[in-house]
py3Dmol code that shows the C-alpha trace and the ligand (Angstrom):
import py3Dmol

protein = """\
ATOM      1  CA  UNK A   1       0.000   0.000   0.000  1.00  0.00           C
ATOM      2  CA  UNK A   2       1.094   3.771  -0.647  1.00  0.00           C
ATOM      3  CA  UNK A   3       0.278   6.693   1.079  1.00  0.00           C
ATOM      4  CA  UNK A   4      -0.042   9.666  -1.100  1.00  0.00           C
ATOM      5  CA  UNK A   5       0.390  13.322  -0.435  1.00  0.00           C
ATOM      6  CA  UNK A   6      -1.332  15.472  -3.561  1.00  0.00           C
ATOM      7  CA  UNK A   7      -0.498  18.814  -3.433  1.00  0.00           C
ATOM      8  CA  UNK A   8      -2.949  20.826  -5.662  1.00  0.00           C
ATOM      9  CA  UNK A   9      -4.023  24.465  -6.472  1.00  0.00           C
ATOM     10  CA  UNK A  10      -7.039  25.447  -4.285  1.00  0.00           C
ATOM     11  CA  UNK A  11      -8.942  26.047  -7.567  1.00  0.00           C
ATOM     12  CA  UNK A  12      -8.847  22.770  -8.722  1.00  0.00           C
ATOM     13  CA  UNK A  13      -9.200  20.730  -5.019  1.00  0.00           C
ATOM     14  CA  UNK A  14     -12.993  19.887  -5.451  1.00  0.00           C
ATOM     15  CA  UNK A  15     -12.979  19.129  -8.883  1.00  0.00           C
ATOM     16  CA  UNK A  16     -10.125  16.330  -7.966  1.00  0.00           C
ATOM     17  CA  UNK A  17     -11.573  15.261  -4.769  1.00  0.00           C
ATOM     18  CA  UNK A  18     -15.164  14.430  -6.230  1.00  0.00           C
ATOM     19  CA  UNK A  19     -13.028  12.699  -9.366  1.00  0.00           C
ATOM     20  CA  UNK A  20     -11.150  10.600  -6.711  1.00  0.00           C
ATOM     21  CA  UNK A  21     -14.155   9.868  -4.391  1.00  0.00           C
ATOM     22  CA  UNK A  22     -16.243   8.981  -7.303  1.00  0.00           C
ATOM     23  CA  UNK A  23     -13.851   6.345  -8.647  1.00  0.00           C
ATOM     24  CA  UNK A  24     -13.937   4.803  -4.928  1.00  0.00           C
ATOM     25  CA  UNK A  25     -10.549   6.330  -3.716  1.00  0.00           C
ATOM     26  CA  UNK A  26     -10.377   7.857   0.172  1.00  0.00           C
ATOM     27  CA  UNK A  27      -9.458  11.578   0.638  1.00  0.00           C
ATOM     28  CA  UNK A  28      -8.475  13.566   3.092  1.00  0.00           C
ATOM     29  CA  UNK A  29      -7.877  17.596   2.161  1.00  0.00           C
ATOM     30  CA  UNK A  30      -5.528  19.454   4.665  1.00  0.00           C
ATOM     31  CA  UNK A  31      -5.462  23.590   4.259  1.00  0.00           C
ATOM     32  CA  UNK A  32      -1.490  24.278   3.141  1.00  0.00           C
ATOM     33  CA  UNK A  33       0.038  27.501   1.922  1.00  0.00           C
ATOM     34  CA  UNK A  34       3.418  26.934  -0.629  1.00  0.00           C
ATOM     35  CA  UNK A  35       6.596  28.027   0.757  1.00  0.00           C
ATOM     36  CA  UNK A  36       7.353  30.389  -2.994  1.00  0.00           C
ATOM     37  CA  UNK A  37       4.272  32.005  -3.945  1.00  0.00           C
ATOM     38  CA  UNK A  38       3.265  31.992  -0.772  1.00  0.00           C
ATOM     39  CA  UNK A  39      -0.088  31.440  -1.750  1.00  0.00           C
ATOM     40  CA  UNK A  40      -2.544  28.631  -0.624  1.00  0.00           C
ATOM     41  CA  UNK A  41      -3.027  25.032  -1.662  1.00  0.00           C
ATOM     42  CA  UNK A  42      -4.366  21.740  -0.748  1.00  0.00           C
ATOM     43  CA  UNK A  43      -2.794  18.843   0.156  1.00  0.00           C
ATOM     44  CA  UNK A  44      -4.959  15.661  -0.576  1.00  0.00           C
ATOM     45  CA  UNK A  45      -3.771  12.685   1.536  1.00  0.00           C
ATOM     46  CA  UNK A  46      -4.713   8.863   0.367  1.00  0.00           C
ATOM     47  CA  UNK A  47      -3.935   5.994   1.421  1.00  0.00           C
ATOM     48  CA  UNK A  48      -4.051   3.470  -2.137  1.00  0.00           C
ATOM     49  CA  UNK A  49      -3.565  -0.085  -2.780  1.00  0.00           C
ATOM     50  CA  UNK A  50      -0.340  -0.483  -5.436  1.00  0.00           C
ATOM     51  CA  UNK A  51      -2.088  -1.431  -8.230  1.00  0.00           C
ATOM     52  CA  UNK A  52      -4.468   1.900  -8.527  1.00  0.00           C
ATOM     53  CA  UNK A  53      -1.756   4.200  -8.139  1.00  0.00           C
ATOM     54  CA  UNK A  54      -1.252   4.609 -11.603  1.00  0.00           C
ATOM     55  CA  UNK A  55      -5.244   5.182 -12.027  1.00  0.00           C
ATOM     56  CA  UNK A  56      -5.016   7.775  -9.347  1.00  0.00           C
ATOM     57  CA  UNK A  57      -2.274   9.877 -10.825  1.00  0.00           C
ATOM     58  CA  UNK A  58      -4.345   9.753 -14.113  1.00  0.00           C
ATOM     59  CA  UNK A  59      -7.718  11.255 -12.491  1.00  0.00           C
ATOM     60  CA  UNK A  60      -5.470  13.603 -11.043  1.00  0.00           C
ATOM     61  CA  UNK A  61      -3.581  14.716 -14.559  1.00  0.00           C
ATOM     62  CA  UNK A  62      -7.165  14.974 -15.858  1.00  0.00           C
ATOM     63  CA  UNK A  63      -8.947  17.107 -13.433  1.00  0.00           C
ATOM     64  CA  UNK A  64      -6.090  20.069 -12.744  1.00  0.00           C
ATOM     65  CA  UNK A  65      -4.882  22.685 -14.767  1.00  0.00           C
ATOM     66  CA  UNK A  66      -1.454  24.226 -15.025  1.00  0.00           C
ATOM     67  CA  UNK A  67      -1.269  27.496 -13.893  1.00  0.00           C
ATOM     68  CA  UNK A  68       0.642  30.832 -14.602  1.00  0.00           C
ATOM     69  CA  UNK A  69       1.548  32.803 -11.985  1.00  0.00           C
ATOM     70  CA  UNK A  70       3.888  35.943 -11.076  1.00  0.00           C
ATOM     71  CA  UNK A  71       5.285  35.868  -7.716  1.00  0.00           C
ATOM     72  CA  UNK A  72       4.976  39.679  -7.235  1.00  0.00           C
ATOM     73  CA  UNK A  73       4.360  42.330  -9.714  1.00  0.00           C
ATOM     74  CA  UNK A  74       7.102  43.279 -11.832  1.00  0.00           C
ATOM     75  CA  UNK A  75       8.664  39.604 -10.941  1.00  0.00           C
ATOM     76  CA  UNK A  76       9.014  37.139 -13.839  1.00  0.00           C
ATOM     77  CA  UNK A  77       6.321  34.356 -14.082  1.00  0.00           C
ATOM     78  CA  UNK A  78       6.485  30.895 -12.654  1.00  0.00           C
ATOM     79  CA  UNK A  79       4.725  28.132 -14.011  1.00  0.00           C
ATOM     80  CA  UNK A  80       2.537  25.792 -11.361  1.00  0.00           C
ATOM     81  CA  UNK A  81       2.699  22.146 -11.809  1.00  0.00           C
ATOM     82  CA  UNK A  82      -1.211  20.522 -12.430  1.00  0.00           C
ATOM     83  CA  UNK A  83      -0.063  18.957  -8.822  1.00  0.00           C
ATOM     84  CA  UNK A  84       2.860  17.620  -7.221  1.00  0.00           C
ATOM     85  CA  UNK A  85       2.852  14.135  -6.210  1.00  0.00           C
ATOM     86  CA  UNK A  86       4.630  12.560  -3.203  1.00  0.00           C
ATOM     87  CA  UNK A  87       4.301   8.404  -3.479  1.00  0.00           C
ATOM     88  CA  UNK A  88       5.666   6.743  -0.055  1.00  0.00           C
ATOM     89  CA  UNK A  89       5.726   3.147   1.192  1.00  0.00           C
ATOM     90  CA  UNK A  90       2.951   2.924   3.352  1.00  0.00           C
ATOM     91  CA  UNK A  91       3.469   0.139   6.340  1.00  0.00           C
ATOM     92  CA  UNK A  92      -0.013  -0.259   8.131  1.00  0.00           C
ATOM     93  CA  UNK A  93      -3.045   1.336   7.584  1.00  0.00           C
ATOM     94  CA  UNK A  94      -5.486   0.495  10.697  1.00  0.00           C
ATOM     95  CA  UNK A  95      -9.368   2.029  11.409  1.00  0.00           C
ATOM     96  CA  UNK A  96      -9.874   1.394  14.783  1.00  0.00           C
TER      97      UNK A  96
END
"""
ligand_1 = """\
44
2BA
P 5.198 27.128 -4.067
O 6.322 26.827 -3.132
O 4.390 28.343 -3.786
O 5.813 27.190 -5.536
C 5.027 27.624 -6.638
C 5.840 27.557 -7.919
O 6.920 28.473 -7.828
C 6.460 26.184 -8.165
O 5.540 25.334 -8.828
C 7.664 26.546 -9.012
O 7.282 26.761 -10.371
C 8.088 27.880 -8.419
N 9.116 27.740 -7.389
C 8.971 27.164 -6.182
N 10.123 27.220 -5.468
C 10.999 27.856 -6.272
C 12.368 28.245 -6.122
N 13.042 27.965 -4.989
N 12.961 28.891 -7.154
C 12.291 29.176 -8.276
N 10.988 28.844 -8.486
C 10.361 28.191 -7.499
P 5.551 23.774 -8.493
O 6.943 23.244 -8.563
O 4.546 23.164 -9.387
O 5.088 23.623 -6.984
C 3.746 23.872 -6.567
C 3.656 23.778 -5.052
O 3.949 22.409 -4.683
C 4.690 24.608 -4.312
O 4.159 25.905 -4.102
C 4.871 23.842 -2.994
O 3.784 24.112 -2.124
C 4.727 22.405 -3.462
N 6.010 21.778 -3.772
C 6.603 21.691 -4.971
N 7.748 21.009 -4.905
C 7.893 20.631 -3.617
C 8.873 19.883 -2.905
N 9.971 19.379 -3.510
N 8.682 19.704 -1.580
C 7.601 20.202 -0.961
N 6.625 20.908 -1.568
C 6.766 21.113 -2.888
"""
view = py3Dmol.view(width=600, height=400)
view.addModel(protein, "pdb")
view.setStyle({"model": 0}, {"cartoon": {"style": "trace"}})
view.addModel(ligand_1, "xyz")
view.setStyle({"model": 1}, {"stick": {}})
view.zoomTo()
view.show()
């Protein structure tokens, strides 16, 4: 099993989250604010079974947008990835 952290633009958070939850993945969506820009995102946290990572980082690729953005005016743009995906060995998952 993997646990993966999603980190996505605030725009496009509830379009992903109803994509994952309606293809039967769990989601949870933690408030998070980029170190850069400065600016806030989401961070979607899943735990997934191995063989549905690959469907989860397609959902994902399909419901978020990349995004332009200047870091302050007069500052030269940046371009912000669709999401940024952190896949990690999961050991246990327990619902007690
Ligand atoms: P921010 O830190 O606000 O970064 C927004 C965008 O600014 C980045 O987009 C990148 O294009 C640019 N940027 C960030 N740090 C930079 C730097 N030191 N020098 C020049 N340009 C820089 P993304 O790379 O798509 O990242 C989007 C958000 O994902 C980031 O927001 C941050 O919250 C997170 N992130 C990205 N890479 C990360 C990493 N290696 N570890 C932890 N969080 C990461």
């Amino acid at each position: 099993m993997k646990l993966i952290l999603t980190i996505v633009r605030d725009d496009d958070a509830n379009e992903v989250m109803d994509a994952l939850t309606d293809h039967g993945f769990y989601v949870t969506r933690l408030a998070s604010t980029g170190g850069f820009l400065r600016m806030g995102n989401t961070v979607l946290l899943s735990g997934v079974e191995d063989d549905r990572v690959d469907q989860m980082l397609q959902i994902i690729q399909a419901h978020t947008q990349i995004h332009v953005q200047p870091p302050a005016p007069n500052q030269k743009e940046v371009q912000v990835s669709r999401a940024v995906v952190f896949v990690l060995e999961l050991e246990r998952l327990a619902k007690l």
